[in-house]
Backbone and ligand atoms as CSV (ligand in chain L), in Angstrom:
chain,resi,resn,atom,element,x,y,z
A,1,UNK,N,N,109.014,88.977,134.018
A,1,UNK,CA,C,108.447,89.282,132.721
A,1,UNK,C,C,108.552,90.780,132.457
A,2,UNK,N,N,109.274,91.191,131.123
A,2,UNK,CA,C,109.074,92.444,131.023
A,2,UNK,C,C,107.918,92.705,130.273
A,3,UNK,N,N,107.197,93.836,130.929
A,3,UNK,CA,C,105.661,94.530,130.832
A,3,UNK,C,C,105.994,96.082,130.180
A,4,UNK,N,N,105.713,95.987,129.197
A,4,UNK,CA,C,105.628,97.366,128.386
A,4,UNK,C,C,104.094,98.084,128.677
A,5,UNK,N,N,104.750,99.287,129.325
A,5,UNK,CA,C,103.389,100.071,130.059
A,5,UNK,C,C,103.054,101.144,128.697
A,6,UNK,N,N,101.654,100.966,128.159
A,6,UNK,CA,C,101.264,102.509,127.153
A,6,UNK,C,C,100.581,103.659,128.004
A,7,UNK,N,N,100.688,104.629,127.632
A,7,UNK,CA,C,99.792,105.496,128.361
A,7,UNK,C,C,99.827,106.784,127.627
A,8,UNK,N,N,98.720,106.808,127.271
A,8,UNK,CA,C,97.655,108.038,126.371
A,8,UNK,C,C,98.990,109.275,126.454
A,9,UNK,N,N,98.982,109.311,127.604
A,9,UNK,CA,C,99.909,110.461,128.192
A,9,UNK,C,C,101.098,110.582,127.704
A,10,UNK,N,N,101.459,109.500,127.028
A,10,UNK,CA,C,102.817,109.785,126.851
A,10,UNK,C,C,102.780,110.221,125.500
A,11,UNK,N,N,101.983,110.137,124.820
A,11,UNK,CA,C,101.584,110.665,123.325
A,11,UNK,C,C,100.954,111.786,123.160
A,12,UNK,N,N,101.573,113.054,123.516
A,12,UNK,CA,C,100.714,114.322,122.888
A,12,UNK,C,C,101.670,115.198,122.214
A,13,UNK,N,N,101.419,115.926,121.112
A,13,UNK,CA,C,101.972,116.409,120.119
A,13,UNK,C,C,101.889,117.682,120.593
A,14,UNK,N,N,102.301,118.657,119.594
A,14,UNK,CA,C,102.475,120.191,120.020
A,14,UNK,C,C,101.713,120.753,120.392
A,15,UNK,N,N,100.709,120.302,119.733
A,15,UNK,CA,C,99.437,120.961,119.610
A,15,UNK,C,C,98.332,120.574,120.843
A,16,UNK,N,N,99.162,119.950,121.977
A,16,UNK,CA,C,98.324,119.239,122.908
A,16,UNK,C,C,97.506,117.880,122.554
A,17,UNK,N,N,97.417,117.859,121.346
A,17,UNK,CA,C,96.452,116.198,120.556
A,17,UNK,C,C,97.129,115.131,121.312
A,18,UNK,N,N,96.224,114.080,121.797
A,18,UNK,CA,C,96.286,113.076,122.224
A,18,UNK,C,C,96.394,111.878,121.235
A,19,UNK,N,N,96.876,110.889,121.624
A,19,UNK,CA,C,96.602,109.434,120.089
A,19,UNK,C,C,95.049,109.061,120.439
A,20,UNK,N,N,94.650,108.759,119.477
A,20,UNK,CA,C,93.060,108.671,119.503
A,20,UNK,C,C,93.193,106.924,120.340
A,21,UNK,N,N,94.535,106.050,119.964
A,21,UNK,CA,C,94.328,105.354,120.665
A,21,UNK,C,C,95.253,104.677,121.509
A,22,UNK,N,N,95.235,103.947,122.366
A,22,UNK,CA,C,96.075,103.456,123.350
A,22,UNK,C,C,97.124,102.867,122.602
A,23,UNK,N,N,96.843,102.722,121.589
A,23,UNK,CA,C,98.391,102.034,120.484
A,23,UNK,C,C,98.885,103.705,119.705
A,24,UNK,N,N,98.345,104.588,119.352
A,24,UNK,CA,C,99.054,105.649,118.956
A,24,UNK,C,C,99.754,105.954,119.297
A,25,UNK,N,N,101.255,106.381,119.097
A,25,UNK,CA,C,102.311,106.766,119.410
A,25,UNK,C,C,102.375,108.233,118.606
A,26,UNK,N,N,103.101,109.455,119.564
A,26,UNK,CA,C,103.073,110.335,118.477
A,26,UNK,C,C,104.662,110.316,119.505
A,27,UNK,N,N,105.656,110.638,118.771
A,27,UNK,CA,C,107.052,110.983,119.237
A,27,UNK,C,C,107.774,112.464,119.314
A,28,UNK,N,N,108.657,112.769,120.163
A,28,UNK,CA,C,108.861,114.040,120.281
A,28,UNK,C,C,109.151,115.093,118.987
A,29,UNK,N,N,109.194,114.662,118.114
A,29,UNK,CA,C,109.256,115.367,116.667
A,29,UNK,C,C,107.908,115.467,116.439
A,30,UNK,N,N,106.803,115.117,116.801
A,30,UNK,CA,C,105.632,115.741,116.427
A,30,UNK,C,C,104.982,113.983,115.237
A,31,UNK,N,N,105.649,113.023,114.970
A,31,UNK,CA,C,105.638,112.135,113.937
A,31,UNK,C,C,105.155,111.351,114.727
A,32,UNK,N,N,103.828,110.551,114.270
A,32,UNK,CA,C,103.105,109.797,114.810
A,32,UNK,C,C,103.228,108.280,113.945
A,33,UNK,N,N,103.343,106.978,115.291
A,33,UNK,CA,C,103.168,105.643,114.093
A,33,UNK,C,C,102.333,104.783,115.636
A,34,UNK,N,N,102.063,103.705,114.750
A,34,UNK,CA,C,101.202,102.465,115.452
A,34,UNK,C,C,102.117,101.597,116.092
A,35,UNK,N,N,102.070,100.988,117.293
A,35,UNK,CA,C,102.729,100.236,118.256
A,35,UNK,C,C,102.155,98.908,118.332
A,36,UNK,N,N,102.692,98.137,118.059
A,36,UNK,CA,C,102.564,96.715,118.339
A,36,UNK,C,C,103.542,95.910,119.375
A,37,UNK,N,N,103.510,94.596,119.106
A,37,UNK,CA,C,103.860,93.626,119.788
A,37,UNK,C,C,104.642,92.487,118.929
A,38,UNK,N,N,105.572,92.226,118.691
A,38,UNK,CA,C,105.587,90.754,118.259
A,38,UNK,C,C,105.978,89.514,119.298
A,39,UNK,N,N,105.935,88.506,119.113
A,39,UNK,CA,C,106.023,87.512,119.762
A,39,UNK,C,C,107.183,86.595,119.609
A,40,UNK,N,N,108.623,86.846,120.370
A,40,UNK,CA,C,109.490,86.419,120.290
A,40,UNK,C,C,109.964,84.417,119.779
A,41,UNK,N,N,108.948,84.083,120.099
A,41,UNK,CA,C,109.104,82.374,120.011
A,41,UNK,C,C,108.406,82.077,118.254
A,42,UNK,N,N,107.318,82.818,118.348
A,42,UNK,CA,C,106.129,82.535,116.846
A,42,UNK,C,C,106.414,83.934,115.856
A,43,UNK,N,N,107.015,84.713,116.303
A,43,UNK,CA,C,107.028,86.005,115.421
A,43,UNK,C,C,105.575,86.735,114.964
A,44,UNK,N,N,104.425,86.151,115.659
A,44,UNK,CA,C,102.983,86.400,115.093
A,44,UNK,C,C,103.348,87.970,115.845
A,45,UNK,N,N,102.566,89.104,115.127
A,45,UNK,CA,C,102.407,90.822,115.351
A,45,UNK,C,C,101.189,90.522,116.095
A,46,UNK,N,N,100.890,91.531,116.949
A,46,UNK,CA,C,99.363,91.817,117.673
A,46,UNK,C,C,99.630,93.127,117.443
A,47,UNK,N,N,98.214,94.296,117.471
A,47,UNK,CA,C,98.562,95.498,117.549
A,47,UNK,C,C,98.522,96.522,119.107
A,48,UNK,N,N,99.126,96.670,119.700
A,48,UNK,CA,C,98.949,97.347,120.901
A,48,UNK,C,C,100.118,96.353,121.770
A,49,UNK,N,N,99.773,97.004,123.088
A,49,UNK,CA,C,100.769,96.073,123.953
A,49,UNK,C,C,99.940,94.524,124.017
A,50,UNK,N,N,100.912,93.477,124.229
A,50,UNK,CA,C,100.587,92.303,124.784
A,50,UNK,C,C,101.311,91.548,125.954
A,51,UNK,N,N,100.836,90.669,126.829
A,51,UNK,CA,C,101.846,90.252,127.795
A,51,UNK,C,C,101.853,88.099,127.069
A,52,UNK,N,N,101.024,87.967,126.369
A,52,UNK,CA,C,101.248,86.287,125.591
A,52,UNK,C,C,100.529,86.556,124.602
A,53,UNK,N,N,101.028,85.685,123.803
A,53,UNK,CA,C,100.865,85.347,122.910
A,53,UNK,C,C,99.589,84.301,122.493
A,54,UNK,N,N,98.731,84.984,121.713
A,54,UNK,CA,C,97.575,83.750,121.132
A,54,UNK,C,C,97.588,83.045,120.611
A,55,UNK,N,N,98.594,82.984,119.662
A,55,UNK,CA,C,98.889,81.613,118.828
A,55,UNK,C,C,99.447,80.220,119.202
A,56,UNK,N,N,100.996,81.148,120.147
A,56,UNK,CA,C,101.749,79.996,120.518
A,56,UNK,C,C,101.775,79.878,122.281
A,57,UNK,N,N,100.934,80.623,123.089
A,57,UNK,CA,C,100.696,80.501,124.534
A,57,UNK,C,C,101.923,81.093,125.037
A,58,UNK,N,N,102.845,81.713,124.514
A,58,UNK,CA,C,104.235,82.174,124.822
A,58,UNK,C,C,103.613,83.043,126.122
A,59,UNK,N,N,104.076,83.279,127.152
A,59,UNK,CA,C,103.714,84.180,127.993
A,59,UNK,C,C,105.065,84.933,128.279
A,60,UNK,N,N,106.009,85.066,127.480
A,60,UNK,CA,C,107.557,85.783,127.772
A,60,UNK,C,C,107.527,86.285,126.332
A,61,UNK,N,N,108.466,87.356,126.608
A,61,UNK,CA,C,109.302,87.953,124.788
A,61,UNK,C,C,108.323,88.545,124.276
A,62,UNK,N,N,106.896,89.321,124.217
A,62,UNK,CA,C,106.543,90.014,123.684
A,62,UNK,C,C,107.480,91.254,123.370
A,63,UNK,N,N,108.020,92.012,122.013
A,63,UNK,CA,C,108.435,92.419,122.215
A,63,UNK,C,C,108.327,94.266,121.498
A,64,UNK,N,N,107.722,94.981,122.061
A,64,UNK,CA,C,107.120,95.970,121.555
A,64,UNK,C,C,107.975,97.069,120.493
A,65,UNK,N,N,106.881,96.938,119.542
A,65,UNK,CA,C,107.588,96.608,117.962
A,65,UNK,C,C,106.772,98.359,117.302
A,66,UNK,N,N,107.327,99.177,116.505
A,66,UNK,CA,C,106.801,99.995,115.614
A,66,UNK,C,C,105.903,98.968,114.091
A,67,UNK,N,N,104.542,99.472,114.411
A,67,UNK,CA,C,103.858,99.224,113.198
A,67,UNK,C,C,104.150,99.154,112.220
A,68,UNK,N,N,103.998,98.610,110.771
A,68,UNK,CA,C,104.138,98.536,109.499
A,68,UNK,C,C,103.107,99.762,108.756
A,69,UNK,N,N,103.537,100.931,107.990
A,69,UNK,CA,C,102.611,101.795,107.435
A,69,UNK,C,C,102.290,101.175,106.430
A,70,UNK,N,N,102.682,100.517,105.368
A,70,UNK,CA,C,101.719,99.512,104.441
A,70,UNK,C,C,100.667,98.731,104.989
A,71,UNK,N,N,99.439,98.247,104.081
A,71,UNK,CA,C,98.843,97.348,104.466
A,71,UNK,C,C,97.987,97.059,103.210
A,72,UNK,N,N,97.141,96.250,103.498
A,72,UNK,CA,C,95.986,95.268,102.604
A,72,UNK,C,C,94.506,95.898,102.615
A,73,UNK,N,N,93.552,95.924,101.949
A,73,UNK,CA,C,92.344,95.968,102.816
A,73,UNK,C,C,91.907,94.711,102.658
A,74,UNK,N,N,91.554,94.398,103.674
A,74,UNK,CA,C,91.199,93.320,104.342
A,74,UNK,C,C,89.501,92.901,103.841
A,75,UNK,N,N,88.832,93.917,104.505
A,75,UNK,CA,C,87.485,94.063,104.523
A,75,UNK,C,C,87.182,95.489,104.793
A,76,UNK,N,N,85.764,95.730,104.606
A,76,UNK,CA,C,85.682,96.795,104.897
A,76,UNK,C,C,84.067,97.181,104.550
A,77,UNK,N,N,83.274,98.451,105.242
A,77,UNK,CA,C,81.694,98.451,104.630
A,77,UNK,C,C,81.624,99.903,104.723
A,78,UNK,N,N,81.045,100.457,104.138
A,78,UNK,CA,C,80.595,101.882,103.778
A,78,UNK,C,C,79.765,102.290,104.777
A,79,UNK,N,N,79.567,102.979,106.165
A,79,UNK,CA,C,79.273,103.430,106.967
A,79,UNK,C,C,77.910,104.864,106.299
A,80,UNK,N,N,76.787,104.395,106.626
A,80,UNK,CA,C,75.658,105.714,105.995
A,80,UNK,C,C,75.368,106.215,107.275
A,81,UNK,N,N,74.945,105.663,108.764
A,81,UNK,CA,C,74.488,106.050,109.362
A,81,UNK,C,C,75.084,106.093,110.542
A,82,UNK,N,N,75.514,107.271,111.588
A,82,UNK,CA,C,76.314,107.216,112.447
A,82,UNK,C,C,75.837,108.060,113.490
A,83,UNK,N,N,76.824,108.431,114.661
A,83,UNK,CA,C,76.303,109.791,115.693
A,83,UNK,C,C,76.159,110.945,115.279
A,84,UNK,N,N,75.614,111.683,115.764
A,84,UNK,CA,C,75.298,113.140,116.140
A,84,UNK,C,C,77.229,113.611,115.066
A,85,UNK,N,N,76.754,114.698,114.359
A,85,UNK,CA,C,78.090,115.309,113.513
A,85,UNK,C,C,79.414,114.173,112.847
A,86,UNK,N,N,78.984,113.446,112.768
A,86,UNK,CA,C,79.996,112.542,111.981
A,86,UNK,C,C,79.731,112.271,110.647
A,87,UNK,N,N,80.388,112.612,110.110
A,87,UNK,CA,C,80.170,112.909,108.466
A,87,UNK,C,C,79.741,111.128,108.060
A,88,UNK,N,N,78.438,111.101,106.921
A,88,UNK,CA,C,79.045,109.879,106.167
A,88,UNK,C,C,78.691,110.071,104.713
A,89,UNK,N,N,78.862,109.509,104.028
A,89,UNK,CA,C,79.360,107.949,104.226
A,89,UNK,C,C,80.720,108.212,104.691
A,90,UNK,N,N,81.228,106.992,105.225
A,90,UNK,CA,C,82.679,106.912,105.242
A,90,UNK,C,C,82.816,105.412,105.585
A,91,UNK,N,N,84.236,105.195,105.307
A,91,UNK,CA,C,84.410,103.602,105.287
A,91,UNK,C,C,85.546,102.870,106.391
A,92,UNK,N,N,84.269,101.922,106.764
A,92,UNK,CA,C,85.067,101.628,107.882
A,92,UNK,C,C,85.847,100.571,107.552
A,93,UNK,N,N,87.581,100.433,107.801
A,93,UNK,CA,C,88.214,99.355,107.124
A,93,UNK,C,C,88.844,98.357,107.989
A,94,UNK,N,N,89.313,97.107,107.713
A,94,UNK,CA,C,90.270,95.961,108.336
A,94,UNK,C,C,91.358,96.261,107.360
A,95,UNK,N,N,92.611,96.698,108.098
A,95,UNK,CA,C,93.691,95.786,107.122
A,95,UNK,C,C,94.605,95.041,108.087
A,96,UNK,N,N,95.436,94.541,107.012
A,96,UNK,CA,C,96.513,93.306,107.145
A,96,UNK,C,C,97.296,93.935,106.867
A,97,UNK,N,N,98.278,94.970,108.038
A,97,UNK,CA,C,99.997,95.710,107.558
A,97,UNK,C,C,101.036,94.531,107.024
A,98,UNK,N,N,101.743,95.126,105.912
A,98,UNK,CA,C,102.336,94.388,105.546
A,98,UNK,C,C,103.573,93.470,106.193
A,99,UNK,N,N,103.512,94.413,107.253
A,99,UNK,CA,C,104.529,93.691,108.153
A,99,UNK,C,C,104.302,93.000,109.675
A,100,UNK,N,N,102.591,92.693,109.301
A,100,UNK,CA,C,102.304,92.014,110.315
A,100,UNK,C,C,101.405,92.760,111.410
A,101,UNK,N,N,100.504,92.350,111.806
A,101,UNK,CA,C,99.296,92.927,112.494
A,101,UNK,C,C,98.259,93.372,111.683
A,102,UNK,N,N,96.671,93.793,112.107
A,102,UNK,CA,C,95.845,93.556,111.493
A,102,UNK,C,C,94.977,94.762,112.514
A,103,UNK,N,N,94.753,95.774,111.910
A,103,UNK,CA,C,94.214,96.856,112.671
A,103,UNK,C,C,93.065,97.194,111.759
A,104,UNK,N,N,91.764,98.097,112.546
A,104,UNK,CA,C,90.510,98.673,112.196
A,104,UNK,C,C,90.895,100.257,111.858
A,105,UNK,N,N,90.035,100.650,111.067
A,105,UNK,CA,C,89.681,102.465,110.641
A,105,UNK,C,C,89.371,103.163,109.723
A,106,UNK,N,N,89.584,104.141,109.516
A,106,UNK,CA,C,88.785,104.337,108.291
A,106,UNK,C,C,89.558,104.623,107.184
A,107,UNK,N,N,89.239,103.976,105.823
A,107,UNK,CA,C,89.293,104.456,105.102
A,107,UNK,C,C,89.416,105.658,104.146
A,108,UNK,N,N,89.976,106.704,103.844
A,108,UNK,CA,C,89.658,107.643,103.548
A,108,UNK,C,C,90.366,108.218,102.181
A,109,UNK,N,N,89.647,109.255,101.494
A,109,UNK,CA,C,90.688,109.568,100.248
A,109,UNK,C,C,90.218,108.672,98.956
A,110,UNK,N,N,89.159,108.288,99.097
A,110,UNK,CA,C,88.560,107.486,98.435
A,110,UNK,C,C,87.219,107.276,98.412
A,111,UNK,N,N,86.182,107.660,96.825
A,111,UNK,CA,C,85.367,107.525,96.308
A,111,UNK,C,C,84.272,106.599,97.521
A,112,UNK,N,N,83.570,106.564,98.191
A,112,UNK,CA,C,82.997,105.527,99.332
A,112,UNK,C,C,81.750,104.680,98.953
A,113,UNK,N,N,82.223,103.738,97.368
A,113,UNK,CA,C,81.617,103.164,95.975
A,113,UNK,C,C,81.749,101.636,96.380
A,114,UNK,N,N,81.379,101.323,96.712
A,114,UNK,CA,C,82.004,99.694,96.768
A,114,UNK,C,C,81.797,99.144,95.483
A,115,UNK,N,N,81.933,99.431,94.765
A,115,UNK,CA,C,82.309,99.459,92.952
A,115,UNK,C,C,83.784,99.625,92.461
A,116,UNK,N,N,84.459,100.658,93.505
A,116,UNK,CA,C,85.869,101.445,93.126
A,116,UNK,C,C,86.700,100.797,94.197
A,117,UNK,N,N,86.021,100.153,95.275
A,117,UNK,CA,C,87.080,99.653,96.130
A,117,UNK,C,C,87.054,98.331,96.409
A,118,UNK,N,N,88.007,97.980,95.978
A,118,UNK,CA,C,88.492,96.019,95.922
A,118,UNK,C,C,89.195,95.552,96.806
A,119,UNK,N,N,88.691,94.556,97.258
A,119,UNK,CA,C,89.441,93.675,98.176
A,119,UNK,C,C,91.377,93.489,98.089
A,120,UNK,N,N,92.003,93.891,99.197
A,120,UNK,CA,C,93.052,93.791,98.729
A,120,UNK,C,C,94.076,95.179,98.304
A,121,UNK,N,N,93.580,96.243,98.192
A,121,UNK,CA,C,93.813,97.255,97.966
A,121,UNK,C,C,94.865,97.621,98.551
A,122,UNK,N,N,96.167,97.959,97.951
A,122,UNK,CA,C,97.318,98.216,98.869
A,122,UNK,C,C,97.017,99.950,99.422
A,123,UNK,N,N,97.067,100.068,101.019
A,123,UNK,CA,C,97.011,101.070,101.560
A,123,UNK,C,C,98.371,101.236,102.408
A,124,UNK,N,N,98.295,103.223,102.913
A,124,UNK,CA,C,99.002,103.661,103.688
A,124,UNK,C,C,98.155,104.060,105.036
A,125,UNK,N,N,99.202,104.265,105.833
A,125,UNK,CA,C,98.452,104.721,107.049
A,125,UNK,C,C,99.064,106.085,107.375
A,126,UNK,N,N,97.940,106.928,107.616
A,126,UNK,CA,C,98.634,108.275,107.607
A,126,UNK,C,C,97.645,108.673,109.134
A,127,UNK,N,N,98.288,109.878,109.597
A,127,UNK,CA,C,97.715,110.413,110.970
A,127,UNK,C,C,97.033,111.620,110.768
A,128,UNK,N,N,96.188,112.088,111.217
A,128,UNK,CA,C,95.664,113.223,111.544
A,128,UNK,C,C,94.611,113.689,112.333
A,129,UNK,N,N,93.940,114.674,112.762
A,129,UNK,CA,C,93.038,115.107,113.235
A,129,UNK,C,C,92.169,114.528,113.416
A,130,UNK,N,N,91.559,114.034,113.939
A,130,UNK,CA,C,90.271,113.162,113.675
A,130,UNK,C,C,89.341,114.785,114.544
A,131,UNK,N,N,88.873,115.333,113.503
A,131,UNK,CA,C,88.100,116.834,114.013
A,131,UNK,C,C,86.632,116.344,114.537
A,132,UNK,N,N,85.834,115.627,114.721
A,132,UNK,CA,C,84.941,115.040,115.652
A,132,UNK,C,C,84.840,114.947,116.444
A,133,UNK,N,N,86.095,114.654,117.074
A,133,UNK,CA,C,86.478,114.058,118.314
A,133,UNK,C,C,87.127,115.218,118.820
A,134,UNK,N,N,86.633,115.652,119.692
A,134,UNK,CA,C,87.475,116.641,120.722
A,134,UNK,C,C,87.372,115.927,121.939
A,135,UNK,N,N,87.982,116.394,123.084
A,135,UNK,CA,C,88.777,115.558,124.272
A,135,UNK,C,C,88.467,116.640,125.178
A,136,UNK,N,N,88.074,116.578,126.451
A,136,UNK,CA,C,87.535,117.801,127.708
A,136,UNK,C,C,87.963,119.092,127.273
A,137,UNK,N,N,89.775,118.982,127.179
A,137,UNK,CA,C,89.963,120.500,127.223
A,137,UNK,C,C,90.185,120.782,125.964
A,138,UNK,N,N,89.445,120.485,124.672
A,138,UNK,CA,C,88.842,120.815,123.389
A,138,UNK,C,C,90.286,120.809,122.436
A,139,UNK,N,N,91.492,119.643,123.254
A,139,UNK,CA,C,92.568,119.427,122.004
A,139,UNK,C,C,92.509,118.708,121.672
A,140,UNK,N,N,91.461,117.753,121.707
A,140,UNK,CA,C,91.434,117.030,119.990
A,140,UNK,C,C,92.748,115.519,120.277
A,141,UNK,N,N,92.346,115.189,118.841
A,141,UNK,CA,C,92.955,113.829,119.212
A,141,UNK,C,C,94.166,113.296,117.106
A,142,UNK,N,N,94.981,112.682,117.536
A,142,UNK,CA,C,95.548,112.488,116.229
A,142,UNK,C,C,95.426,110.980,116.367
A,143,UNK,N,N,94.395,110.803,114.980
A,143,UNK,CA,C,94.293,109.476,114.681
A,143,UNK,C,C,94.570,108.980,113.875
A,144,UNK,N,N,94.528,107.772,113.230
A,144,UNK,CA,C,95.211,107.111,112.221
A,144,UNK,C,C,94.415,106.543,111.149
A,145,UNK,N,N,93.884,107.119,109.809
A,145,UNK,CA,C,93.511,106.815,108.680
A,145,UNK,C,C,94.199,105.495,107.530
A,146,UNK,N,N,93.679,104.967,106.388
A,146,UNK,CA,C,93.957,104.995,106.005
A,146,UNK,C,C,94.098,105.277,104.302
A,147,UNK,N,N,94.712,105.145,103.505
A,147,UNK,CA,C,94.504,106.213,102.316
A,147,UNK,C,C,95.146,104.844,100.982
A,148,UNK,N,N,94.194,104.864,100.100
A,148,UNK,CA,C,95.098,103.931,99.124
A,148,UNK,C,C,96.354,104.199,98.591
A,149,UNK,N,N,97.313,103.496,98.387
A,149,UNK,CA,C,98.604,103.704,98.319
A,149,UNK,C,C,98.971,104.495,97.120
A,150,UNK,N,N,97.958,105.005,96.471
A,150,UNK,CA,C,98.408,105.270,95.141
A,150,UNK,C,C,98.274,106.754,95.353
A,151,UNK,N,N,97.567,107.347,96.014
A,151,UNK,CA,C,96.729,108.413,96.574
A,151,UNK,C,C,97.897,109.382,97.282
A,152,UNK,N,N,98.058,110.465,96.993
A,152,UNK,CA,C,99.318,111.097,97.768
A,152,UNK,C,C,98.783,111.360,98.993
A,153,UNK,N,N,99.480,112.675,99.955
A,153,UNK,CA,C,99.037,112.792,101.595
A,153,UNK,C,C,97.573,113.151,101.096
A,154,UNK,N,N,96.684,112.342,102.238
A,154,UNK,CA,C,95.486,113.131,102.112
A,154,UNK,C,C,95.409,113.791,103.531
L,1,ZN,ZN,ZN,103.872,83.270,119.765
């Protein structure tokens, strides 16, 4: 069985930033995207590494796939109360990439109204700083937002 190994380590940018997560990929150009899985027999996406498949029990052919930067919002709830220095409100989101897989985060670049934000909302996924989060030796981490599609870089 081939086993696709991730490791934090292999993702740090110029700036020393780490991927905030075990699926972050940042590549030697400094350009960061999301790592998945698809499933050679069912074509179903997972996000991160997988060794089978949940749908179809496949335990072969996972085959580790670059993320889709489109997506859906899925769901999502307006976050008021959180840790020690973490800004809120802010919104914590589900989407559905358009090309398959279904990842958590935040929202951002957007009014935090659940009046202004509708189910379904075509989003991008963009990377950056997540400045909260610092890491022992205080470089920080590049994480993955996302921003409504209509919305330029935020
Ligand atoms: Zn499958």
């Amino acid at each position: 069985m081939k086993m696709d190994t991730y490791s934090v380590m292999d993702s740090i940018d110029a700036r020393g930033r780490q991927g905030a997560t075990l699926y972050t990929h940042i590549g030697d150009d400094g350009s960061a995207w999301l790592e998945g899985s698809r499933c050679a027999a069912c074509g179903t996406v997972y996000t991160g590494a997988r060794t089978s498949c949940g749908r179809c029990f496949a335990r072969d052919g996972l085959e580790s796939i670059r993320l889709g930067a489109t997506g859906k919002l899925y769901n999502y709830t307006v976050v008021y109360r959180s840790y020690p220095h973490i800004k809120v409100p802010f919104v914590a989101a589900i989407v559905d990439l358009d090309e398959g897989g279904t990842i958590k985060g935040n929202l951002v670049g957007i009014d935090p109204d659940p009046a202004r934000i509708p189910f379904g909302l075509p989003v991008r996924v963009i990377f950056r700083g997540a400045e909260e989060a610092i890491g022992e030796q205080g470089e920080g981490f590049v994480a993955h937002f996302f921003v409504p599609a209509s919305e330029g870089e935020a």
